[in-house]
Legacy VTK file of the C-alpha trace (Angstrom):
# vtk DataFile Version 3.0
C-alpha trace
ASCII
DATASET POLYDATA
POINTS 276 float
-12.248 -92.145 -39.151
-14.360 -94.502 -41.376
-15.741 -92.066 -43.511
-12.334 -90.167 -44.185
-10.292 -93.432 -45.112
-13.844 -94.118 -47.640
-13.304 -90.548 -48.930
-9.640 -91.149 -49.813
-10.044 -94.271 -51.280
-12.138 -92.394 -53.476
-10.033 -89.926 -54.144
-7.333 -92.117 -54.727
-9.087 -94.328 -57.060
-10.225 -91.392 -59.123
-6.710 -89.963 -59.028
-5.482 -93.424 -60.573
-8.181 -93.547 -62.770
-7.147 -90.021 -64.470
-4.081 -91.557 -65.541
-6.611 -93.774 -67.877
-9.282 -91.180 -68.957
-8.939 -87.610 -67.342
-12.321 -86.795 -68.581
-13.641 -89.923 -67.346
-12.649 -89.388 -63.596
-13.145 -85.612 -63.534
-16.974 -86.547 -64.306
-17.082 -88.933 -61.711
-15.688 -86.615 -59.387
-18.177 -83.873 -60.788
-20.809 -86.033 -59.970
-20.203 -86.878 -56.585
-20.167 -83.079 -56.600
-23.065 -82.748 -57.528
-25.416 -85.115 -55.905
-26.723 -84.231 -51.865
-26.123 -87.441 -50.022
-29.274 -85.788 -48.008
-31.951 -83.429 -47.813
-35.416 -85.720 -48.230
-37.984 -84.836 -46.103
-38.867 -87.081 -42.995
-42.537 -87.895 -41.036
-42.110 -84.988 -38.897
-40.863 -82.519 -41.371
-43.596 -83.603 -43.621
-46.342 -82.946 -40.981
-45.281 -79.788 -40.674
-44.956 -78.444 -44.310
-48.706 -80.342 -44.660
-49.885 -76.954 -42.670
-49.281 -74.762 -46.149
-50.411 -74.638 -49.555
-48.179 -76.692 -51.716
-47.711 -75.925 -55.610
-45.880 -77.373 -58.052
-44.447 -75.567 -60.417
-42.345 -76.069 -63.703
-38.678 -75.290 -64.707
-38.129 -76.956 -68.290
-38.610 -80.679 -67.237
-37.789 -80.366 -63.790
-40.627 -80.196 -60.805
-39.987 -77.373 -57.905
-42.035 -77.879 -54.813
-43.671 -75.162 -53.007
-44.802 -74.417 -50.108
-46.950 -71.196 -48.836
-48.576 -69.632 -45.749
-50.792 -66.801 -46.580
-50.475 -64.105 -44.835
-51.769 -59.789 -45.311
-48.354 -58.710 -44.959
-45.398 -58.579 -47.631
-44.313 -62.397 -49.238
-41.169 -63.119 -47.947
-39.191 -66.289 -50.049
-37.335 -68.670 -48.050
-34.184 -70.538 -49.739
-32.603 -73.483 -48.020
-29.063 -74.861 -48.455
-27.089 -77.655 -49.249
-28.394 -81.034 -47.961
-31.769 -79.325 -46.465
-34.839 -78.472 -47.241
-37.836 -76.593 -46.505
-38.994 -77.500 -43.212
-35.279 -76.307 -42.111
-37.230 -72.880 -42.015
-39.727 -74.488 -39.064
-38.785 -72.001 -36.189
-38.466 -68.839 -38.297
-41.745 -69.299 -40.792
-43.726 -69.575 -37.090
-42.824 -66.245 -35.917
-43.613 -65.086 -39.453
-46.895 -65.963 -39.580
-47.288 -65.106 -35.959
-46.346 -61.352 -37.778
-48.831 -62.168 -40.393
-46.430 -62.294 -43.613
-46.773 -63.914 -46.599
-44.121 -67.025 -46.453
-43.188 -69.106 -49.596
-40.349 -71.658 -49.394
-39.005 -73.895 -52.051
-37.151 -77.358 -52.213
-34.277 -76.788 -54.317
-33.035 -79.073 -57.075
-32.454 -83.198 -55.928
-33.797 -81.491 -52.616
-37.248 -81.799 -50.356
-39.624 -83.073 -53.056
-38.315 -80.880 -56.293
-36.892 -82.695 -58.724
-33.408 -83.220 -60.411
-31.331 -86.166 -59.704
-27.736 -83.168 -59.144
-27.527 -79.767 -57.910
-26.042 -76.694 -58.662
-26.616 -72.969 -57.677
-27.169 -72.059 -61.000
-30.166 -74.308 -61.853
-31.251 -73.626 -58.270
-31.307 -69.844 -59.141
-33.859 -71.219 -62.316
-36.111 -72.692 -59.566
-35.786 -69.362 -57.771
-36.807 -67.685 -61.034
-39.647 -69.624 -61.363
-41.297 -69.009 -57.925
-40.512 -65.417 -58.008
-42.468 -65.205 -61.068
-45.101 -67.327 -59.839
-45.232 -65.447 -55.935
-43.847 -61.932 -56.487
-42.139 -61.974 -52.878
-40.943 -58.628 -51.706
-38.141 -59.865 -49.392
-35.701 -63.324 -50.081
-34.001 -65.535 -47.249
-31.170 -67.187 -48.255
-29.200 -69.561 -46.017
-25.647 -70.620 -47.823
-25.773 -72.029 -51.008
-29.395 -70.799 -51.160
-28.402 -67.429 -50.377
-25.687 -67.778 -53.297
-27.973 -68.799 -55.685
-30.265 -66.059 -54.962
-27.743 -63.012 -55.617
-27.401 -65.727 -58.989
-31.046 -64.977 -59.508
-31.221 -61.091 -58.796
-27.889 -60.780 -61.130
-29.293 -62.480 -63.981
-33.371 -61.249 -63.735
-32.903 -58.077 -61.452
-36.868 -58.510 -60.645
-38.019 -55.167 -60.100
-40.013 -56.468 -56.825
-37.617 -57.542 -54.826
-37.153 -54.918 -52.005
-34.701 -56.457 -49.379
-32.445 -59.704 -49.764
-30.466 -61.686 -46.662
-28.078 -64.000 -46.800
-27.714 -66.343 -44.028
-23.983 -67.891 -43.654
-24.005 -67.780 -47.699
-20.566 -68.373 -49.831
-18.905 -66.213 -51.794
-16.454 -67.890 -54.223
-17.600 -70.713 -56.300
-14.018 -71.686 -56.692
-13.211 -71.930 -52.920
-15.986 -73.922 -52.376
-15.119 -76.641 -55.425
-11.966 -76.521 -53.584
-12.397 -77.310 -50.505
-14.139 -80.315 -52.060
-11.058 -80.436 -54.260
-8.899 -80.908 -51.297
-11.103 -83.128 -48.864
-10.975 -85.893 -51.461
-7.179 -85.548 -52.201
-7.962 -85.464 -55.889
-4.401 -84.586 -57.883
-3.444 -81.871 -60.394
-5.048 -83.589 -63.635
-8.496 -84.822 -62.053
-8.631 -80.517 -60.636
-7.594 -79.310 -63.645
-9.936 -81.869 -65.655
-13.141 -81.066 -63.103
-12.407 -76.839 -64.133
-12.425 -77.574 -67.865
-15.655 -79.983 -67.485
-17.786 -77.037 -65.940
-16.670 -74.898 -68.607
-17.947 -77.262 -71.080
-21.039 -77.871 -69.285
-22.316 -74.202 -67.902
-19.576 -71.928 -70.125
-17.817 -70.429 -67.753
-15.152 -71.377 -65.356
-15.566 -71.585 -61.747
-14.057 -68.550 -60.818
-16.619 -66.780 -62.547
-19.475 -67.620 -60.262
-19.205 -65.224 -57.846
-21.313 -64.436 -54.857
-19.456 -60.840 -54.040
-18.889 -60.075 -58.085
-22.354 -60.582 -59.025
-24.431 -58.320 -55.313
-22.928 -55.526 -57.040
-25.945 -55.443 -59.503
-28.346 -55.639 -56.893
-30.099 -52.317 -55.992
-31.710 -53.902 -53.122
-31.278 -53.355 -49.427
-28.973 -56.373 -48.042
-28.492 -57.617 -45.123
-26.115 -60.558 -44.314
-25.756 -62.575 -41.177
-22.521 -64.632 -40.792
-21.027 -66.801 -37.856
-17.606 -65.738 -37.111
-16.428 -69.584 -36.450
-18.798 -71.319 -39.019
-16.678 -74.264 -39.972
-18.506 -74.679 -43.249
-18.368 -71.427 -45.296
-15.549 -69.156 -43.810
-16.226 -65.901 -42.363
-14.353 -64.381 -44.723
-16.816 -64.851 -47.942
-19.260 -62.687 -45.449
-16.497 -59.820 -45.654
-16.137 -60.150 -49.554
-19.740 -59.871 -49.950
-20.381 -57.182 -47.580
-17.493 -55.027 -49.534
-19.415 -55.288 -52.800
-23.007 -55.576 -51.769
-24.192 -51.602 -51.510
-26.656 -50.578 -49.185
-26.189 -53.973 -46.851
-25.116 -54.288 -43.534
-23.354 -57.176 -42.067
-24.342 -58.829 -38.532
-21.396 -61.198 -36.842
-22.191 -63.715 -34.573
-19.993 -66.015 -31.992
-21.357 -70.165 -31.609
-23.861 -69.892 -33.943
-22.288 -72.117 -36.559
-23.596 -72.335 -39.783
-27.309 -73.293 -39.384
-27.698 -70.207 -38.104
-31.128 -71.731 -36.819
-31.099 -69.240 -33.633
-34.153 -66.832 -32.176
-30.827 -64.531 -32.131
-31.067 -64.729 -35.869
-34.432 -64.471 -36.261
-34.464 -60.947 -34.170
-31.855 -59.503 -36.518
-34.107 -60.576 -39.484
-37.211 -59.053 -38.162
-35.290 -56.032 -37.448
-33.961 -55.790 -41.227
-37.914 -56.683 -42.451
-39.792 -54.173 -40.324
-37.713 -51.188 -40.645
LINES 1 277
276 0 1 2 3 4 5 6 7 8 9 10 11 12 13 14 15 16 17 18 19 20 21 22 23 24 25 26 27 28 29 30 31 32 33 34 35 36 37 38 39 40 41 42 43 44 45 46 47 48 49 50 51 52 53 54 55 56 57 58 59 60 61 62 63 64 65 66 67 68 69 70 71 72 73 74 75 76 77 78 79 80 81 82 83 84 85 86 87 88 89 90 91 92 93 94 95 96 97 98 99 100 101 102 103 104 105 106 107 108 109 110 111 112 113 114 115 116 117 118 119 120 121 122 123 124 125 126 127 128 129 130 131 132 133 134 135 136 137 138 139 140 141 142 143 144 145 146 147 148 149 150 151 152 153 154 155 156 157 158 159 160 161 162 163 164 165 166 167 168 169 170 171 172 173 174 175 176 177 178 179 180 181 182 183 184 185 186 187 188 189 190 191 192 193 194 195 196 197 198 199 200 201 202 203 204 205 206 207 208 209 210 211 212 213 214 215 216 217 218 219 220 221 222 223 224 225 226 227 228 229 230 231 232 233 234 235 236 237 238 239 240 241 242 243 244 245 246 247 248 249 250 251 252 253 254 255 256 257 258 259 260 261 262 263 264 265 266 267 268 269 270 271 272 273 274 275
């Protein structure tokens, strides 16, 4: 109850505010946005991610943290979401090096221990990029945004190695998320309107451009994508969209696994999709 009267008085402060400076607001709405309220890594996530090989590697002046477990199977690239980080992957990397693959995970951007003060899939799917190059993994994991951003990736680079991609409870539409963050904070029509024309200016395109289903169907890869049918956080639908557009992929529904999709249930399907 708190935290939803603090959110409106936000949004109702930046609503008031527009009727000052539109721009003004709509880039302090942008940046709330834009910054994770969470995702640093604790003690015991820490102790656990001390059992790889960490890198660090370079995008412009940013940092990206890696992390790797050798293995003398294919290198499989792990992508965490939105207020995460790497250790999120815990249960699954286990079983994969009980399998004897090659695991890399990454911290995306204001995440783990990369760098960046803001996020956004795009510079995420820079970081992505950048370990690709460095790891040349065979097989990508993405869970939500992370998924996103890696269909961002294969669009743009269309790396050559990359055999298989899955996407974990991943979003489709750009748009639908920004409004659904649009909505929570009660922003009105000039402080929307204002936050559209301020990522146009800043990444040249608008927001319905960034598109999750649009942009899979450049990807030659096999797909597979693994969706909750009551995840409360990215609807079930964007699964659907992408699975329409995304050839060669097959989509797995499941009931009370929410978004996390942190299940051995999960994991099966994955190995399934890896080993066949």
């Amino acid at each position: 109850m708190i935290k939803t009267l603090l959110i409106k008085s936000i949004g109702t402060y930046l609503n008031t505010l527009s009727f000052v400076s539109k721009p003004y607001a709509a880039n302090k709405a942008l940046a709330l946005f834009i910054k994770p309220r969470a995702g640093k890594i604790n003690e015991s996530q820490s102790e656990f991610l001390a059992t790889s090989q960490q890198e660090i590697l370079k995008y412009n002046e940013h940092s990206i943290m890696t992390y790797y477990w050798p293995g003398t199977k294919k290198t499989i690239l792990l992508a965490h979401g939105w207020e995460s980080n790497s250790a999120r992957w815990k249960n699954l990397i286990n079983l994969l090096k009980q399998k004897d693959y090659s695991i890399v995970a990454l911290d995306a951007p204001a995440h783990g221990n990369s760098g960046s003060k803001t996020f956004n899939a795009l510079l995420y799917s820079e970081f992505i990029n950048t370990a690709v190059k460095h790891f040349c993994p065979e097989i990508i994991i993405g869970h939500s945004v992370g998924g996103m951003a890696s269909v961002f990736f294969q669009n743009k680079y269309q790396f050559n190695g990359i055999e298989k991609m899955i996407l974990l409870g991943a979003p489709s539409e750009f748009k639908d998320v920004l409004k659904r963050y649009k909505d929570m904070m009660g922003y009105n029509q000039r402080v929307s309107e204002q936050i559209d024309c301020t990522i146009v200016e800043r990444f040249g395109s608008r927001p319905e451009n960034y598109s999750t289903a649009k942009f899979v169907e450049t990807i030659n890869a096999s797909g597979l994508i693994i969706h909750d049918e009551l995840d409360k956080i990215i609807p079930y639908n964007d699964a659907l969209m992408i699975k329409n557009n995304f050839k060669n992929s097959k989509l797995v529904t499941t009931q009370g696994l929410g978004h996390s999709l942190n299940n051995e249930v999960v994991s099966n399907y994955i190995f399934e999709f890896i080993e066949d």
